[in-house]
C-alpha positions as CSV (number, residue, x, y, z in Angstrom):
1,X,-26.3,-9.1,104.5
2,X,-24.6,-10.3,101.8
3,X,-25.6,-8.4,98.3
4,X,-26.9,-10.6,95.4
5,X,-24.8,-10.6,92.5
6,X,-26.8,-10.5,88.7
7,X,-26.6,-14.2,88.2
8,X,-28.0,-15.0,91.5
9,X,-31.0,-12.2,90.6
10,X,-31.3,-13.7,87.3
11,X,-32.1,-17.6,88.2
12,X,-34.5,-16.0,90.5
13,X,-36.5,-15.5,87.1
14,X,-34.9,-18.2,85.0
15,X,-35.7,-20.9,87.5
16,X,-40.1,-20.3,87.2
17,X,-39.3,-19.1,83.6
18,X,-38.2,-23.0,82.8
19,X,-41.8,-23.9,84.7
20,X,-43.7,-22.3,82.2
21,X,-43.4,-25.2,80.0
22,X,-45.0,-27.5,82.3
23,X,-47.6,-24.5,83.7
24,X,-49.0,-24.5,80.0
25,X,-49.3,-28.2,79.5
26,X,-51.2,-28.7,83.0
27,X,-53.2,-26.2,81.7
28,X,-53.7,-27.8,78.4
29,X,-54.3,-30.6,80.5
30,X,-57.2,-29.1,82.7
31,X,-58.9,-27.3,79.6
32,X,-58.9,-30.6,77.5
33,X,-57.0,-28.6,75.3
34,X,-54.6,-31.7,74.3
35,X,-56.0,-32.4,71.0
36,X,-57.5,-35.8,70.1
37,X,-54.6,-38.4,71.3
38,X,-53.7,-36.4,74.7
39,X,-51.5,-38.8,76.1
40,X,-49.6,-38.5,72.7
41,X,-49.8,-35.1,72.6
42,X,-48.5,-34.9,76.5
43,X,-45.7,-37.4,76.2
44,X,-44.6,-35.8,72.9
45,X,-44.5,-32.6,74.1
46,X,-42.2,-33.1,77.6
47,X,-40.0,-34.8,75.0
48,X,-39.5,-31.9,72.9
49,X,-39.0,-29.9,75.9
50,X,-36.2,-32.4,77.4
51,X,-34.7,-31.9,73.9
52,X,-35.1,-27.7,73.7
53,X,-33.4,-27.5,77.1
54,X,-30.9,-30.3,76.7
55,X,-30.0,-28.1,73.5
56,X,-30.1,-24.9,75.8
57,X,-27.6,-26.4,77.8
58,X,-25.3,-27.0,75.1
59,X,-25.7,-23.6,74.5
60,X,-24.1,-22.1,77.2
61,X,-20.5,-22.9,76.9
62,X,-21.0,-21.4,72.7
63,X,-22.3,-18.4,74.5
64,X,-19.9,-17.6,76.9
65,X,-17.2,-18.4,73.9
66,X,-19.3,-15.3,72.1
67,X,-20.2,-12.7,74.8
68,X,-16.9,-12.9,76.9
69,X,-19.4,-13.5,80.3
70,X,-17.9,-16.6,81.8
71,X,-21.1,-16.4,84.6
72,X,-23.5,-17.9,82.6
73,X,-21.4,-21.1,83.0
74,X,-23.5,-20.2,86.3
75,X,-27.1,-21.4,84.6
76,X,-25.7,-24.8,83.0
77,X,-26.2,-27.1,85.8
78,X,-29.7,-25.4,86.2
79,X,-30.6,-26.0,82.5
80,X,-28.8,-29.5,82.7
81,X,-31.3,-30.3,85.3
82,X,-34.8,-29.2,84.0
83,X,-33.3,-31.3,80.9
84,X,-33.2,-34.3,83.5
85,X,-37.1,-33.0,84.6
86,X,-38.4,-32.7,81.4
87,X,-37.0,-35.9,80.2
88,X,-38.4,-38.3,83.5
89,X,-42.0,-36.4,82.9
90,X,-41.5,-37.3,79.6
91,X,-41.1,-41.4,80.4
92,X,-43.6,-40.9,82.8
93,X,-46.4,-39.9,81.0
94,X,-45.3,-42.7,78.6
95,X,-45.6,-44.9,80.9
96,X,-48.7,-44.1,82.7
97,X,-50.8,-42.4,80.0
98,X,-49.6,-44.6,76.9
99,X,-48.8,-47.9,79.1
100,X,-51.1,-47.3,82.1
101,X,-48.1,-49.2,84.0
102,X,-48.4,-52.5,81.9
103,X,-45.0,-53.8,82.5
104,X,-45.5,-56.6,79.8
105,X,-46.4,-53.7,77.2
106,X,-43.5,-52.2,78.1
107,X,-41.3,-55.4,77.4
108,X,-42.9,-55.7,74.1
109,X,-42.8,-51.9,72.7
110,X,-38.8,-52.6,74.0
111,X,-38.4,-55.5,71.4
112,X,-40.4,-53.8,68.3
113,X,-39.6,-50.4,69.1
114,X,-35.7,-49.7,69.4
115,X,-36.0,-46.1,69.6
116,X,-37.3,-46.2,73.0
117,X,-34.4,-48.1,74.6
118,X,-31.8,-45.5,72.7
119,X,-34.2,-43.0,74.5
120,X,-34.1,-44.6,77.9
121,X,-30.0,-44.6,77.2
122,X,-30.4,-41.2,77.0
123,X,-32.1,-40.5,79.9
124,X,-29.9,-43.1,81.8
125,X,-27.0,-40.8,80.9
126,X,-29.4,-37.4,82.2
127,X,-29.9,-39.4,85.4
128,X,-26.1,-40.1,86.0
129,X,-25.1,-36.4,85.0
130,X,-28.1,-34.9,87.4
131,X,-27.0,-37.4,90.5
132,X,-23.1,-36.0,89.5
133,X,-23.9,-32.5,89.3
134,X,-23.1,-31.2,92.9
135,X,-20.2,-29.2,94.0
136,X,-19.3,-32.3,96.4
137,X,-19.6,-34.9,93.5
138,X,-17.6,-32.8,91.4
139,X,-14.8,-32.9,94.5
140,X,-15.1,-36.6,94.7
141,X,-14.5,-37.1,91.1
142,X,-12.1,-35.0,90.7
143,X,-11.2,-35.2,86.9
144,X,-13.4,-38.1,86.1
145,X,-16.3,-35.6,86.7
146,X,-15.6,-33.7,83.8
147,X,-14.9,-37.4,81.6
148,X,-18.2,-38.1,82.9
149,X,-19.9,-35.1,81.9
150,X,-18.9,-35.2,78.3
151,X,-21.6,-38.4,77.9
152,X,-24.2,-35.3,77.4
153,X,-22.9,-35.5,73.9
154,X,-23.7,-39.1,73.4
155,X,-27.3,-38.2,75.5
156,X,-27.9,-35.8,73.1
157,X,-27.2,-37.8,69.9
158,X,-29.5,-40.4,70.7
159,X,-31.8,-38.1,72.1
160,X,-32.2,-37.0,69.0
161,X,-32.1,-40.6,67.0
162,X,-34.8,-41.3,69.5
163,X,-36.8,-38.4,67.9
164,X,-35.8,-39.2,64.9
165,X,-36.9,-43.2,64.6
166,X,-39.8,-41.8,66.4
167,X,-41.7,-40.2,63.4
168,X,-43.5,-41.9,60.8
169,X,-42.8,-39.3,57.6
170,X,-41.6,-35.5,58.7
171,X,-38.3,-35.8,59.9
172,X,-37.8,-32.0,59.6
173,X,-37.8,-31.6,63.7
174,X,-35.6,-34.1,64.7
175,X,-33.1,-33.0,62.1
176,X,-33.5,-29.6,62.9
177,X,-32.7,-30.3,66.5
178,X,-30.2,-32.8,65.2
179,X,-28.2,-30.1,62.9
180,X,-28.2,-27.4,65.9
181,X,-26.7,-29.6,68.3
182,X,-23.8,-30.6,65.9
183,X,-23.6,-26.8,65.6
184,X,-23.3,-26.4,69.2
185,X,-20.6,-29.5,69.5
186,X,-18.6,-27.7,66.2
187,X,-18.6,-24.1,67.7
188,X,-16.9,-25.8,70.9
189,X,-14.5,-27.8,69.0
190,X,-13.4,-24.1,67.4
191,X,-10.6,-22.8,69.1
């Protein structure tokens, strides 16, 4: 039997660990503990966690620059995908709790709302990078697999204008996400 190396051990606990997110807002969820606008409350929330792992995953490459351990290039396409989770629960609860599935609501927050169509881009992008991110895709792409895998930059910029056209007066969260991605995209622009 083959022995498990650290990075196999360690998504054993980093895998549930990205769960617990989701474990504490079903719970919210069951404990009407969502505040007064729940469906608000929910939708926000899965958004912010789309956005703290979409930044986590940014993270990684930074990190490795930093600690010299080239396996945690090992966790990105993990991170990369509970981005892609977080961000679908995100448009569904939107959907169902917000919209309750009126299709004609939809087309009419589309038209007065832009920042939900420069969200849906960004998910559009997460949906194209999760579908791409198997070994096999990767050997069918070849090197269009890593041109197509830089659009998690553009994701994440209007993942974050999303956020940002989103509030009505405190823009200090989206900016704050905003400023540590661009810290993220300068640290790997550093040689």
């Amino acid at each position: 039997m083959k022995k498990m190396d650290w990075v196999a051990k360690s998504k054993l606990v980093v895998f549930p660990a990205c769960l617990i997110p989701l474990a504490l807002l079903v719970q919210a969820v069951l404990t009407n503990n969502l505040g007064p606008d729940p469906a608000n409350t929910l939708t926000r929330d899965l958004g912010e966690w789309a956005l703290i792992f979409l930044c986590g995953g940014l993270a990684i490459t930074p990190m490795r620059k930093f600690t010299g351990v080239n396996k945690l290039i090992r966790f990105r396409r993990m991170i990369g995908l509970f981005t892609l989770f977080y961000a679908l629960l995100h448009i569904t609860a939107y959907l169902a709790f917000m919209l309750a599935w009126d299709w004609a609501t939809l087309a009419e927050d589309l038209y007065k709302r832009p920042y939900i169509i420069v969200g849906a881009l960004a998910v559009l992008i997460l949906t194209a990078l999760g579908v791409t991110s198997t070994k096999g895709m990767m050997r069918r792409l070849g090197k269009k697999w890593a041109k197509l895998h830089k659009l998690v930059y553009l994701s994440a910029g209007l993942a974050v204008l999303h956020f940002l056209w989103l509030v009505k007066s405190d823009y200090t969260e989206p900016v704050t996400y905003g400023s540590v991605i661009v810290v993220l995209l300068l640290v790997r622009l550093k040689k």
